[in-house]
N, CA, C and O atoms as a GROMACS GRO file, in nm:
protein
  612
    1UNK      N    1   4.041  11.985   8.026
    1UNK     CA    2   4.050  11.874   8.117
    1UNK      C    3   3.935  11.884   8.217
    1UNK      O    4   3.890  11.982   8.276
    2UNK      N    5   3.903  11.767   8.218
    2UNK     CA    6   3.781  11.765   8.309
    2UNK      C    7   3.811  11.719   8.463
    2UNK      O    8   3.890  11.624   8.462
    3UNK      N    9   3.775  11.756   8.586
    3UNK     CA   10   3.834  11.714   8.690
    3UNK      C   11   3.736  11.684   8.799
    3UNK      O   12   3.684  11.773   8.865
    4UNK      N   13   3.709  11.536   8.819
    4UNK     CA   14   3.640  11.462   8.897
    4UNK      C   15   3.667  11.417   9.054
    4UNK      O   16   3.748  11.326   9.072
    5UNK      N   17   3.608  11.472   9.157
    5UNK     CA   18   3.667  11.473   9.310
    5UNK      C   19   3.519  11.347   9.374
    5UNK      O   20   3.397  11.358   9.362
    6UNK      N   21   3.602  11.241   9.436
    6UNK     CA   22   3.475  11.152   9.523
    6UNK      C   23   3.559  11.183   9.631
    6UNK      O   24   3.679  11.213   9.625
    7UNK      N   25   3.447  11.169   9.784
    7UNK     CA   26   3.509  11.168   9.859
    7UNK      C   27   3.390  11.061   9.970
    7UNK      O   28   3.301  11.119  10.032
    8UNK      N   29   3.403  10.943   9.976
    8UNK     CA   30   3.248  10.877  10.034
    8UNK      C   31   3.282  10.879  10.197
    8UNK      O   32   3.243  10.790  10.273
    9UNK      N   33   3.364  10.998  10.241
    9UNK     CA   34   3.359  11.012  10.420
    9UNK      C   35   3.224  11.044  10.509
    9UNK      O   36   3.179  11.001  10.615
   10UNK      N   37   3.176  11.154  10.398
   10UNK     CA   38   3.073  11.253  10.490
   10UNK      C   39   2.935  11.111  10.467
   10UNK      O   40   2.901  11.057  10.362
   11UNK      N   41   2.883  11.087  10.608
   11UNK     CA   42   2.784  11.069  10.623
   11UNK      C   43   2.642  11.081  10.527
   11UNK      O   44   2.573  11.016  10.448
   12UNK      N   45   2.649  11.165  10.569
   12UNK     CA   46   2.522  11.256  10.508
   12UNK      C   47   2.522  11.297  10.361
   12UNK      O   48   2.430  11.362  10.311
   13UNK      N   49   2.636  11.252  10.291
   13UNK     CA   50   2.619  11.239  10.179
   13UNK      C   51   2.666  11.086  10.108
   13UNK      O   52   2.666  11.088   9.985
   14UNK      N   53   2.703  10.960  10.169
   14UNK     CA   54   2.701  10.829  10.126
   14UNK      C   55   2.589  10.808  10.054
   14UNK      O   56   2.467  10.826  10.060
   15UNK      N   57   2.668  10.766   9.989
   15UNK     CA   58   2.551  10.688   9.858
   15UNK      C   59   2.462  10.761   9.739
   15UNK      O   60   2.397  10.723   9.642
   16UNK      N   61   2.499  10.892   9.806
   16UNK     CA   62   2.440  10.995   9.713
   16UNK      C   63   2.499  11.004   9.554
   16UNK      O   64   2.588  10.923   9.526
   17UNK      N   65   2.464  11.075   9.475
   17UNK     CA   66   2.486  11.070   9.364
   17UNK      C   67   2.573  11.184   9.314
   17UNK      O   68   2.502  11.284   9.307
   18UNK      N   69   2.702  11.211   9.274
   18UNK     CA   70   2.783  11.306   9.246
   18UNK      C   71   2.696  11.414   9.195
   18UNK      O   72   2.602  11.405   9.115
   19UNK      N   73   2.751  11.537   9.265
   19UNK     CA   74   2.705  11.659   9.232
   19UNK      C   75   2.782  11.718   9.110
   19UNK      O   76   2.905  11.725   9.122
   20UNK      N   77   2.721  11.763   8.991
   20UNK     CA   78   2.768  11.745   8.842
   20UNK      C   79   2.752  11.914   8.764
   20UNK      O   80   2.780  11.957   8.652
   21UNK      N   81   2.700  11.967   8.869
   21UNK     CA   82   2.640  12.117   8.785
   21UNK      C   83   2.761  12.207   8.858
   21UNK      O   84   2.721  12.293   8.936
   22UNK      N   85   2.895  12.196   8.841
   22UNK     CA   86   2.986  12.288   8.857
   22UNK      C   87   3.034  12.383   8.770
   22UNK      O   88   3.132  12.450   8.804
   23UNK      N   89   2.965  12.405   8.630
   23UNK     CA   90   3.016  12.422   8.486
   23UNK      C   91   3.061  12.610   8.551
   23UNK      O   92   3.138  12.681   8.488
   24UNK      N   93   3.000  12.650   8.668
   24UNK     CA   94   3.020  12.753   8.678
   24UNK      C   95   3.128  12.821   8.776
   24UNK      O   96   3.133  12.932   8.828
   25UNK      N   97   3.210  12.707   8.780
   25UNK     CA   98   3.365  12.699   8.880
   25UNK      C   99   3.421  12.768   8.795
   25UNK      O  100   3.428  12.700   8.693
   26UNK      N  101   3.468  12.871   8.778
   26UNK     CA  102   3.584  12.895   8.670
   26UNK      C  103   3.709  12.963   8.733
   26UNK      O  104   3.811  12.895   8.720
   27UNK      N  105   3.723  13.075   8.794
   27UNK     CA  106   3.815  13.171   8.897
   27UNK      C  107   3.900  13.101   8.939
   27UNK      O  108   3.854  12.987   8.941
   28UNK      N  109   4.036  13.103   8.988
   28UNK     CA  110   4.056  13.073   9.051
   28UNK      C  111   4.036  13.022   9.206
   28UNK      O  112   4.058  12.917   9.267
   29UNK      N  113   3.973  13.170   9.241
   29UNK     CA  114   3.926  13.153   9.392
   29UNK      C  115   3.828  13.061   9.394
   29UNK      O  116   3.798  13.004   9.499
   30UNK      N  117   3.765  13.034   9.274
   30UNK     CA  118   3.628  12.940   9.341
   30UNK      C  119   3.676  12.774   9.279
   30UNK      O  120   3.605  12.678   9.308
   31UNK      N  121   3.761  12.763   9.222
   31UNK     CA  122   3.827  12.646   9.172
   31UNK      C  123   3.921  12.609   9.371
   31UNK      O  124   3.932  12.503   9.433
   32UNK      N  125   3.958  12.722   9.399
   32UNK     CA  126   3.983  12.730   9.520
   32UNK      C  127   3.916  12.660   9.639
   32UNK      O  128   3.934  12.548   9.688
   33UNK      N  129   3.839  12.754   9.670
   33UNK     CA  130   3.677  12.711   9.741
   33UNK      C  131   3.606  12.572   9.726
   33UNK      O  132   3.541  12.518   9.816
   34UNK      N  133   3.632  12.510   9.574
   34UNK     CA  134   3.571  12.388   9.580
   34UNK      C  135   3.647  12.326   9.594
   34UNK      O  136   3.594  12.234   9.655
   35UNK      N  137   3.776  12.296   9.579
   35UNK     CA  138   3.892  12.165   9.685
   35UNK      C  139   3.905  12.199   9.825
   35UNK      O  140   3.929  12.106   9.903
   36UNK      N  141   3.892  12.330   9.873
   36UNK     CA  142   3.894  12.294   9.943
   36UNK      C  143   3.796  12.284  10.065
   36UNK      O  144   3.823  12.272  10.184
   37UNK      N  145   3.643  12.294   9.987
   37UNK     CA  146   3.522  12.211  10.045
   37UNK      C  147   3.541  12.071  10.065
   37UNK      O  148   3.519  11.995  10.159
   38UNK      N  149   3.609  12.052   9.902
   38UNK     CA  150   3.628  11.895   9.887
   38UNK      C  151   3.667  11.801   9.996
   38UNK      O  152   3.616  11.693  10.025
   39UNK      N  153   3.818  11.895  10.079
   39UNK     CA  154   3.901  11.876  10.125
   39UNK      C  155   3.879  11.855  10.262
   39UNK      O  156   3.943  11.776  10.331
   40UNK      N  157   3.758  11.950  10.311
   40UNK     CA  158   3.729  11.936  10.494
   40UNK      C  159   3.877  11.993  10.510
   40UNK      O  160   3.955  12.058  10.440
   41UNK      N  161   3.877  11.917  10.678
   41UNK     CA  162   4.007  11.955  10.755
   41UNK      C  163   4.114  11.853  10.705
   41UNK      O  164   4.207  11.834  10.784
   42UNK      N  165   4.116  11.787  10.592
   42UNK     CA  166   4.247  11.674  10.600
   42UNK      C  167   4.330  11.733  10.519
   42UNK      O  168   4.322  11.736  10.396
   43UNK      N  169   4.439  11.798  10.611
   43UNK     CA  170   4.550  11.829  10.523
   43UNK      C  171   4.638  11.711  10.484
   43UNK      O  172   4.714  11.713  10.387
   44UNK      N  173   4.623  11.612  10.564
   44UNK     CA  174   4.764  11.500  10.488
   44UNK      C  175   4.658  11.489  10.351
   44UNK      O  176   4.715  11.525  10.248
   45UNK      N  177   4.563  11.460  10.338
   45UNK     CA  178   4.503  11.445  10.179
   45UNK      C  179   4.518  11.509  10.050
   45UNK      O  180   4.518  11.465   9.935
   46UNK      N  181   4.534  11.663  10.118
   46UNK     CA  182   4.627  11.728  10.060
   46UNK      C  183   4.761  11.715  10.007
   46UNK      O  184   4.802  11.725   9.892
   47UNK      N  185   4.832  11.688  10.138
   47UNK     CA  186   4.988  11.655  10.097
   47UNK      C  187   4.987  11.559  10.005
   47UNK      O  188   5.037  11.577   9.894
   48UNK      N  189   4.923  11.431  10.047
   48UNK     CA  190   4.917  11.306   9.969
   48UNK      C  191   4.908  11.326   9.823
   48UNK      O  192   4.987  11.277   9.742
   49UNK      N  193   4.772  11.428   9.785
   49UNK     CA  194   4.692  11.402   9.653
   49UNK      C  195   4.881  11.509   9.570
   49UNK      O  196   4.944  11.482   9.468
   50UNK      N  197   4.905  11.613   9.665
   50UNK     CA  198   5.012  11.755   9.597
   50UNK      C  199   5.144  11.596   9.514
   50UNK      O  200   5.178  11.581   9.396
   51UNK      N  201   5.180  11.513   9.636
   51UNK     CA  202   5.266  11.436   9.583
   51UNK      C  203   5.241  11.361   9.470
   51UNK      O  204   5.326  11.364   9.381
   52UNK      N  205   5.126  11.284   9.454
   52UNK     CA  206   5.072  11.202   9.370
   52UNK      C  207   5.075  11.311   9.219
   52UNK      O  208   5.125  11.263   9.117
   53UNK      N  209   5.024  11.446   9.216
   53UNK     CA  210   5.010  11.522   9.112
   53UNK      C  211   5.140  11.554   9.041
   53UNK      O  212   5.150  11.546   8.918
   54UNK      N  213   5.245  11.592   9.124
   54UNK     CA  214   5.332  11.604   9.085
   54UNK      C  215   5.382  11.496   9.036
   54UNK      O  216   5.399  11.492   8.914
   55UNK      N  217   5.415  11.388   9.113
   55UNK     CA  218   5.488  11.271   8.959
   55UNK      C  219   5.394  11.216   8.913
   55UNK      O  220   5.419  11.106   8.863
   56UNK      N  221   5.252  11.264   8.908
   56UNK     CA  222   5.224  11.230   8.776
   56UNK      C  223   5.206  11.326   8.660
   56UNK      O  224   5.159  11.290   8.552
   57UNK      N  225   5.257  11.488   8.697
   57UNK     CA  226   5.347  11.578   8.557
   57UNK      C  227   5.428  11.497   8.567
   57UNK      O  228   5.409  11.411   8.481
   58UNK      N  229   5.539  11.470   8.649
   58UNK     CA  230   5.731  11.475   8.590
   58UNK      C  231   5.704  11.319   8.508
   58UNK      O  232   5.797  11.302   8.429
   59UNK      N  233   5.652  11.258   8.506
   59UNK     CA  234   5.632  11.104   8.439
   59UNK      C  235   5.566  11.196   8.301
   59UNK      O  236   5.631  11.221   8.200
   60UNK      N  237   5.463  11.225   8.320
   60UNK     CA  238   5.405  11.262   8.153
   60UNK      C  239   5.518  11.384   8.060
   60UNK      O  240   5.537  11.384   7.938
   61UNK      N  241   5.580  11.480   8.167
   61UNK     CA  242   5.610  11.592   8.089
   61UNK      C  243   5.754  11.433   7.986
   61UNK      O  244   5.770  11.424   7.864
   62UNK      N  245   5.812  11.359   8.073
   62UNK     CA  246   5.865  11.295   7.978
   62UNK      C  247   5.858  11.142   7.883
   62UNK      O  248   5.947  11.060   7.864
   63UNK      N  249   5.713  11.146   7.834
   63UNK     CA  250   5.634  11.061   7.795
   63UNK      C  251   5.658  11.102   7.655
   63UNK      O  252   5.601  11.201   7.608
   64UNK      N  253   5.735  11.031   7.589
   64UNK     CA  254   5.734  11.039   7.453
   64UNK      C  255   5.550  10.985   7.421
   64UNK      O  256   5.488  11.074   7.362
   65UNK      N  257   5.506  10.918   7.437
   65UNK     CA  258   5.388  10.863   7.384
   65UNK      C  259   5.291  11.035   7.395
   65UNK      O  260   5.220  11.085   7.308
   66UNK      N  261   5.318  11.078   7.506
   66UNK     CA  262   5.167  11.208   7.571
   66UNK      C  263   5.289  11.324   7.454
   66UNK      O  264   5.244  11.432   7.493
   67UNK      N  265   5.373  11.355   7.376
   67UNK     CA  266   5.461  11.424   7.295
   67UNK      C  267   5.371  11.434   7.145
   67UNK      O  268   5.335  11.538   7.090
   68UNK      N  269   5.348  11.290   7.097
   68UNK     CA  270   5.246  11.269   7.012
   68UNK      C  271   5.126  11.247   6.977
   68UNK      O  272   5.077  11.181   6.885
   69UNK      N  273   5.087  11.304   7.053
   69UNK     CA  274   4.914  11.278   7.083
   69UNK      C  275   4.844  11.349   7.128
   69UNK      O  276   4.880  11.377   7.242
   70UNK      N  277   4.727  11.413   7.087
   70UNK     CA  278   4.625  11.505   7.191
   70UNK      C  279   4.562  11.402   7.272
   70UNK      O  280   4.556  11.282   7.246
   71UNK      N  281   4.504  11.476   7.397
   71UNK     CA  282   4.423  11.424   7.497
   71UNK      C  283   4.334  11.529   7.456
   71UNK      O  284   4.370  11.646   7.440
   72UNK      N  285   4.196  11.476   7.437
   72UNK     CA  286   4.092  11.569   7.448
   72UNK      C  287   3.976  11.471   7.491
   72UNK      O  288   3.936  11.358   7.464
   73UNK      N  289   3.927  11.628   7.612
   73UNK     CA  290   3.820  11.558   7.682
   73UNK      C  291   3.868  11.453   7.847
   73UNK      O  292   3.796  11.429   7.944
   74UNK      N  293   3.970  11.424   7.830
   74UNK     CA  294   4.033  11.339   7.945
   74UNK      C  295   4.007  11.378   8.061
   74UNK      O  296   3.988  11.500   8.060
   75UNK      N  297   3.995  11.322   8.187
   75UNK     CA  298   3.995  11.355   8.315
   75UNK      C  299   4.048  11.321   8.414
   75UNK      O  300   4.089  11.206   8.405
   76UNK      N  301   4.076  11.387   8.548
   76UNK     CA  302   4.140  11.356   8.648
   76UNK      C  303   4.080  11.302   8.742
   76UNK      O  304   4.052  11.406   8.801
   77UNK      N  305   4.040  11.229   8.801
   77UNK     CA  306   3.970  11.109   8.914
   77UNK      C  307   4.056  11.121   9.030
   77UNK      O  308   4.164  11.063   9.018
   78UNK      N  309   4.026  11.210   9.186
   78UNK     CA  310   4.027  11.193   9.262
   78UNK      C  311   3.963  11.174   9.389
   78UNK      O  312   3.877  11.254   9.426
   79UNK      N  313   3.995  11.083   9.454
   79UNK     CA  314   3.962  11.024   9.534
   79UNK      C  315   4.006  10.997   9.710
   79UNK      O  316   4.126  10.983   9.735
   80UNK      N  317   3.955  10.993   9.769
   80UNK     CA  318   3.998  10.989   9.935
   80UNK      C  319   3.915  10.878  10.016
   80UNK      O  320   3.798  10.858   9.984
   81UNK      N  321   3.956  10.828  10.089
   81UNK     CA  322   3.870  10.807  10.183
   81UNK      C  323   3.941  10.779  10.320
   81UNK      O  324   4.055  10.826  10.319
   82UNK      N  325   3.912  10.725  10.420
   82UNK     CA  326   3.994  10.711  10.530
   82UNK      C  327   4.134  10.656  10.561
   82UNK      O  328   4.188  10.649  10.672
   83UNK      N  329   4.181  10.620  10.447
   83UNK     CA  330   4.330  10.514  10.454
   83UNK      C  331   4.397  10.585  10.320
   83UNK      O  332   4.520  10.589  10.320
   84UNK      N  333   4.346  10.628  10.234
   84UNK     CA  334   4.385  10.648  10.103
   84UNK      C  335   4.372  10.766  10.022
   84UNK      O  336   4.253  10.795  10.013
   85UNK      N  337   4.459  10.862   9.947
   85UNK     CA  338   4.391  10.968   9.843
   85UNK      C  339   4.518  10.887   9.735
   85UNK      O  340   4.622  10.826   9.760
   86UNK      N  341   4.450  10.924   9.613
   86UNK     CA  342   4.492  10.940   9.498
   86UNK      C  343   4.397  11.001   9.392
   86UNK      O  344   4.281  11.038   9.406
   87UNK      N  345   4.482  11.003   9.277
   87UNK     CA  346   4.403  11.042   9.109
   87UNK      C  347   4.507  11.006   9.043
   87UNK      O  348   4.628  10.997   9.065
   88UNK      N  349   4.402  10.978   8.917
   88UNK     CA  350   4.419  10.906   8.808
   88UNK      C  351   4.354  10.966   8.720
   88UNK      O  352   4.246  11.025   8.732
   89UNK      N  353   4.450  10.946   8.592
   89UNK     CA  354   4.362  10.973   8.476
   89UNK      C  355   4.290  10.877   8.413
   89UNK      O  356   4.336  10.766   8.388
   90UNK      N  357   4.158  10.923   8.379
   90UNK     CA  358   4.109  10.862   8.290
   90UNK      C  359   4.055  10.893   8.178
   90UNK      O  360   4.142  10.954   8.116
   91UNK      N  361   3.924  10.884   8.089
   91UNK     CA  362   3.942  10.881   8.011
   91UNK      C  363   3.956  10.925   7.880
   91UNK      O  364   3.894  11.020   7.832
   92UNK      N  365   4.026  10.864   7.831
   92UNK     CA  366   4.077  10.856   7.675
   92UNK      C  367   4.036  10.778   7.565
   92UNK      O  368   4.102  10.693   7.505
   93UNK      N  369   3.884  10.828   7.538
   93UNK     CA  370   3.877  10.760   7.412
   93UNK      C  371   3.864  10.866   7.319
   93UNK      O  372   3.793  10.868   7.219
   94UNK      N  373   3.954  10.973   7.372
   94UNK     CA  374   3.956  11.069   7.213
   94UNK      C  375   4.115  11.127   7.212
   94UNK      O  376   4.171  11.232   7.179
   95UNK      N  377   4.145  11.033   7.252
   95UNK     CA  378   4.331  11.055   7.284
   95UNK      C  379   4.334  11.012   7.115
   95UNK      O  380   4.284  10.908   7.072
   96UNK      N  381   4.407  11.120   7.028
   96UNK     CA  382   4.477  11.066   6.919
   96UNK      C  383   4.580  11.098   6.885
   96UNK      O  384   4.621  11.198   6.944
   97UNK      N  385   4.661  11.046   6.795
   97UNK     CA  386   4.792  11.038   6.739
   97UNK      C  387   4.829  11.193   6.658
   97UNK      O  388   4.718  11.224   6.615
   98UNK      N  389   4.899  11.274   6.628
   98UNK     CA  390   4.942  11.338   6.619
   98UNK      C  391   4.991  11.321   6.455
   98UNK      O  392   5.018  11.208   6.415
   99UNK      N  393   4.999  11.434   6.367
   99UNK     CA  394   5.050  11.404   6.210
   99UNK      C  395   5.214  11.410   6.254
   99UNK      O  396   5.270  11.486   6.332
  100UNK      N  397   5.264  11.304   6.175
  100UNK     CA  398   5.385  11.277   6.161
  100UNK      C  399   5.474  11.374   6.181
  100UNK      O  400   5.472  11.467   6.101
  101UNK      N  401   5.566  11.375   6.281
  101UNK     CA  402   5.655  11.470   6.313
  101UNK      C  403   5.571  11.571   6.390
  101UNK      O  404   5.633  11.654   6.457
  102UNK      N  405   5.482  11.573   6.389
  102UNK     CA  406   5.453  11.696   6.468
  102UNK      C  407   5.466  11.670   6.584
  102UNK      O  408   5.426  11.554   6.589
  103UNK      N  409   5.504  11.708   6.717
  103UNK     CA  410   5.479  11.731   6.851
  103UNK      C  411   5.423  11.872   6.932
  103UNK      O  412   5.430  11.987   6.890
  104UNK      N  413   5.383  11.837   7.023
  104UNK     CA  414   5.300  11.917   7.126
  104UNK      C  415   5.359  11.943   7.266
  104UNK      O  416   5.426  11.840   7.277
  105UNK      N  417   5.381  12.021   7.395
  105UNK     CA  418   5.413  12.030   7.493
  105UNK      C  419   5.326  12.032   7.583
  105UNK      O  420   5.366  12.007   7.697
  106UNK      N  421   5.154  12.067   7.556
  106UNK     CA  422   5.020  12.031   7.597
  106UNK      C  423   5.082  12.181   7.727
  106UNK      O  424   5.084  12.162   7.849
  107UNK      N  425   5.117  12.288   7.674
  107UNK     CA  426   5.093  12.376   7.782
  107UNK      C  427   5.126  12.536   7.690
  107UNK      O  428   5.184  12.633   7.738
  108UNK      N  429   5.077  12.524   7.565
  108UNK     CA  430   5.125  12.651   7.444
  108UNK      C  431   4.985  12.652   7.467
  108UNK      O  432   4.926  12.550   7.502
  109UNK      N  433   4.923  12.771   7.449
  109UNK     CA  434   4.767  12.815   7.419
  109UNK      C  435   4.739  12.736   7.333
  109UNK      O  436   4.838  12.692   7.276
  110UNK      N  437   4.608  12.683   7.284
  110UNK     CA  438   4.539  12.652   7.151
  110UNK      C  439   4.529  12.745   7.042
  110UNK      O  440   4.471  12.845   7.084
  111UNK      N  441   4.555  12.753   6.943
  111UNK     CA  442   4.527  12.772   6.818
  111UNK      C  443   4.472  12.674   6.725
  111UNK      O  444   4.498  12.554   6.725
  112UNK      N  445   4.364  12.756   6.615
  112UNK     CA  446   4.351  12.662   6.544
  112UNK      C  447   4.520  12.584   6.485
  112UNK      O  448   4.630  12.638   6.471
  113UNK      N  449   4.476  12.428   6.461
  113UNK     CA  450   4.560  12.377   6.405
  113UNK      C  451   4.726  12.303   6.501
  113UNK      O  452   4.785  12.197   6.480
  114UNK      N  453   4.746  12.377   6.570
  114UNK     CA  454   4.858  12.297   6.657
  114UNK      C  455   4.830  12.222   6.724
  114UNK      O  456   4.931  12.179   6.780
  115UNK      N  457   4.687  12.143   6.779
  115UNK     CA  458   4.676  11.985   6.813
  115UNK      C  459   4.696  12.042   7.003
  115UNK      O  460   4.657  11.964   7.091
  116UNK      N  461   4.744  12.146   7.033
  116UNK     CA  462   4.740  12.203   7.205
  116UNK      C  463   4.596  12.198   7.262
  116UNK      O  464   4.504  12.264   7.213
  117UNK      N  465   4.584  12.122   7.362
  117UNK     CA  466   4.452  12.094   7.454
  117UNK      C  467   4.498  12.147   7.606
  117UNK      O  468   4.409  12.188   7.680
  118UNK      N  469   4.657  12.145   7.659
  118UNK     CA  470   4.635  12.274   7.798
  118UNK      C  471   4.621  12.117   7.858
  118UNK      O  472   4.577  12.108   7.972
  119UNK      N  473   4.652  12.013   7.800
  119UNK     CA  474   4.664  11.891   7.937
  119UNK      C  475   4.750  11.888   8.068
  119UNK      O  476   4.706  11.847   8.175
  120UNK      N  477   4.908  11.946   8.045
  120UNK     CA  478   4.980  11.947   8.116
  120UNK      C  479   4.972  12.086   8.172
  120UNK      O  480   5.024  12.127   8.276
  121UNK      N  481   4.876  12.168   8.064
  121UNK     CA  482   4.889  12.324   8.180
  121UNK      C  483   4.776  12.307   8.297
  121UNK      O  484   4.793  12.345   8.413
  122UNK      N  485   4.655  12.240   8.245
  122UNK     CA  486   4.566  12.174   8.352
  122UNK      C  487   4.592  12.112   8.486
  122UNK      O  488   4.526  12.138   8.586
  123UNK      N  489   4.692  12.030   8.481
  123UNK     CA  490   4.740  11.983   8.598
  123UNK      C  491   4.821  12.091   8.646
  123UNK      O  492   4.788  12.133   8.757
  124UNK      N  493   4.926  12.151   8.586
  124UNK     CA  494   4.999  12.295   8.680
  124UNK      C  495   4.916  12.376   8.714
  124UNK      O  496   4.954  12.457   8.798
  125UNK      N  497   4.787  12.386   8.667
  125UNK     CA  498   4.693  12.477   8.751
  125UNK      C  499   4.630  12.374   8.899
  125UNK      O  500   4.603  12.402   9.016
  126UNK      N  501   4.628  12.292   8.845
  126UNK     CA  502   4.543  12.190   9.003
  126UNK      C  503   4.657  12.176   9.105
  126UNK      O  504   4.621  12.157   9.221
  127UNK      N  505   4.809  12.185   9.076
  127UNK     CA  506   4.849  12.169   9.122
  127UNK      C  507   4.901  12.346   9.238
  127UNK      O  508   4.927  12.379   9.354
  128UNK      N  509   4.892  12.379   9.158
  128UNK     CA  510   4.885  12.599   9.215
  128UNK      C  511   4.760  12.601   9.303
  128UNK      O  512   4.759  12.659   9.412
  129UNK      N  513   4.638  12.523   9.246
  129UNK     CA  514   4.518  12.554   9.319
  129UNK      C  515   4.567  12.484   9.455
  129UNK      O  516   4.607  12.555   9.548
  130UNK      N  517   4.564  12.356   9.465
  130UNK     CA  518   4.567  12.303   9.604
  130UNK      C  519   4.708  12.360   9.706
  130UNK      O  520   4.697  12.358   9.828
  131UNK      N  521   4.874  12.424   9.620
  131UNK     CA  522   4.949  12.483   9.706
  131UNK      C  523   4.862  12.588   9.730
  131UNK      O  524   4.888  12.645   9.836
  132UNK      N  525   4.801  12.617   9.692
  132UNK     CA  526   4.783  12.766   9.742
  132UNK      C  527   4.633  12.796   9.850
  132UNK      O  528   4.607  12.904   9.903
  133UNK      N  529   4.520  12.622   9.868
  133UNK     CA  530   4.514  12.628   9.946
  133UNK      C  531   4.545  12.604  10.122
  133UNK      O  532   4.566  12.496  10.177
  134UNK      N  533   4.539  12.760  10.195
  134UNK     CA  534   4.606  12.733  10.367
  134UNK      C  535   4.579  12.605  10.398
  134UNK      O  536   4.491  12.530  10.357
  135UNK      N  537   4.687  12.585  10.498
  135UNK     CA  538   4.704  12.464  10.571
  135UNK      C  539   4.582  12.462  10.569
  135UNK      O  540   4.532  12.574  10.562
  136UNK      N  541   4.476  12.337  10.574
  136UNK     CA  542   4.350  12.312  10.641
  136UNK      C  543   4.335  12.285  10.761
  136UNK      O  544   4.402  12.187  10.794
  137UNK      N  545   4.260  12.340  10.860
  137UNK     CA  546   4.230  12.378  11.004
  137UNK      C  547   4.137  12.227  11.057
  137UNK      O  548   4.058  12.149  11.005
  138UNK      N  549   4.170  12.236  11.123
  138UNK     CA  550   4.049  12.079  11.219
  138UNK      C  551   3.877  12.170  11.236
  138UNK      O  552   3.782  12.115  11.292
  139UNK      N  553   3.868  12.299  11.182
  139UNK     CA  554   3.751  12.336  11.211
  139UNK      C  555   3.635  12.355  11.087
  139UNK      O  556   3.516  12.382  11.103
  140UNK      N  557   3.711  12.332  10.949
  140UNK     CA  558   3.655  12.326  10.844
  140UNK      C  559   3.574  12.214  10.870
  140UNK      O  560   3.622  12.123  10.937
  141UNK      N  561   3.445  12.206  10.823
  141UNK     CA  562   3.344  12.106  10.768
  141UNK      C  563   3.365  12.093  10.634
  141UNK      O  564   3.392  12.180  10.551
  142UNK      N  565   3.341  11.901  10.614
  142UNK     CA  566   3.278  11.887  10.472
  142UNK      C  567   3.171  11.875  10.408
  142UNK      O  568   3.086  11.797  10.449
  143UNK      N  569   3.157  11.923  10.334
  143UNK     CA  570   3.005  12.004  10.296
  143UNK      C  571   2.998  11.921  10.183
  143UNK      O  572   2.893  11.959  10.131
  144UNK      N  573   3.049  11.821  10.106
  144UNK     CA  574   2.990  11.750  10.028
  144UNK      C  575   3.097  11.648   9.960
  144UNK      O  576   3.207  11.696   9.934
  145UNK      N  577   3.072  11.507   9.927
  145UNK     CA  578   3.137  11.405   9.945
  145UNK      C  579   3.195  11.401   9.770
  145UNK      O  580   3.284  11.319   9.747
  146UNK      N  581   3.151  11.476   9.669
  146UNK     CA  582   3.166  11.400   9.553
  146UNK      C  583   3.128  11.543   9.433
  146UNK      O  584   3.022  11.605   9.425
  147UNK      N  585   3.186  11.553   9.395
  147UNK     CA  586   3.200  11.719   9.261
  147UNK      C  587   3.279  11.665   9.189
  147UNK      O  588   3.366  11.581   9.213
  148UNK      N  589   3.224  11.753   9.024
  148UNK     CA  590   3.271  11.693   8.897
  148UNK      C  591   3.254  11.850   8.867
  148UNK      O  592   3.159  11.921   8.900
  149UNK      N  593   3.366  11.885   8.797
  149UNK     CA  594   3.365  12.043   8.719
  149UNK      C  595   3.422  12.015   8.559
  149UNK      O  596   3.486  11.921   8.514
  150UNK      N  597   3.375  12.123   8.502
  150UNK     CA  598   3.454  12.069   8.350
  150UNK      C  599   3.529  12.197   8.349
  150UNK      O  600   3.592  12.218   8.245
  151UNK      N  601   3.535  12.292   8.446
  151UNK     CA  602   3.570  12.422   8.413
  151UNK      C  603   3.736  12.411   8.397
  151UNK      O  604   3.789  12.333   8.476
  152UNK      N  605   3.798  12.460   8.330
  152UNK     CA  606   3.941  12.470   8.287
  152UNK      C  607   4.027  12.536   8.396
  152UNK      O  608   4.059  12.652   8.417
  153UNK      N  609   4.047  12.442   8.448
  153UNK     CA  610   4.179  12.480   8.588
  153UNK      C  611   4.284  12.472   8.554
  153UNK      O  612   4.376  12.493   8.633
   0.00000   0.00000   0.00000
């Protein structure tokens, strides 16, 4: 899962062009470190984005449609700005159908052959990353408006 953060608050980075060379986020701690650069001091954005993540597992974990189908390649789109956070998934143009009868839980390791891509373990990791970053302080700076990682959270 690929996971895409805009954030067009900071000044000094409006209009700029998403920063795209994260391939080397992988750790926790630094999957850490980059939300909550992302993040500055706004903890309600936090709270906001923790609520939004969560029902959008408890909606998919019971999605007969996401049961039969890989997601591969898909991503998470979040977003903030002064009135608003959310994410969304997007895209899926390599979402496919599944051989007959087979189903998936999208959180068993990959092996060849069982159709497991770690979609729904992806989000229980984004969702561990941001509980687990501290309250955010009014003294953090944001250091940059817009990061794209492909690294497996």
């Amino acid at each position: 899962m690929r996971l895409t953060l805009v954030c067009p608050l900071c000044s000094q980075f409006r209009g700029a062009p998403p920063v795209t060379d994260l391939k080397t986020v992988r750790t926790p701690l630094e999957v850490n470190n980059t939300l909550a650069m992302f993040l500055g001091d706004r903890e309600e954005v936090r709270v906001k984005l923790l609520t939004r993540l969560r029902d959008m597992r408890r909606r998919l974990e019971h999605s007969k449609y996401l049961q039969t189908h890989e997601i591969v390649g898909s991503s998470i789109l979040i977003i903030y700005d002064e009135c608003r956070a959310g994410a969304w998934l997007i895209d899926f143009a390599k979402t496919r159908a599944l051989p007959s009868g087979l189903k998936v839980n999208h959180r068993t390791p990959w092996a060849p052959g069982n159709h497991e891509e770690g979609f729904l373990y992806g989000i229980d990791q984004l969702i561990l990353s941001l509980e687990s970053i501290p309250h955010l302080s009014t003294n953090n700076n944001l250091t940059a408006h817009s990061l794209t990682t492909n690294s497996t959270i």
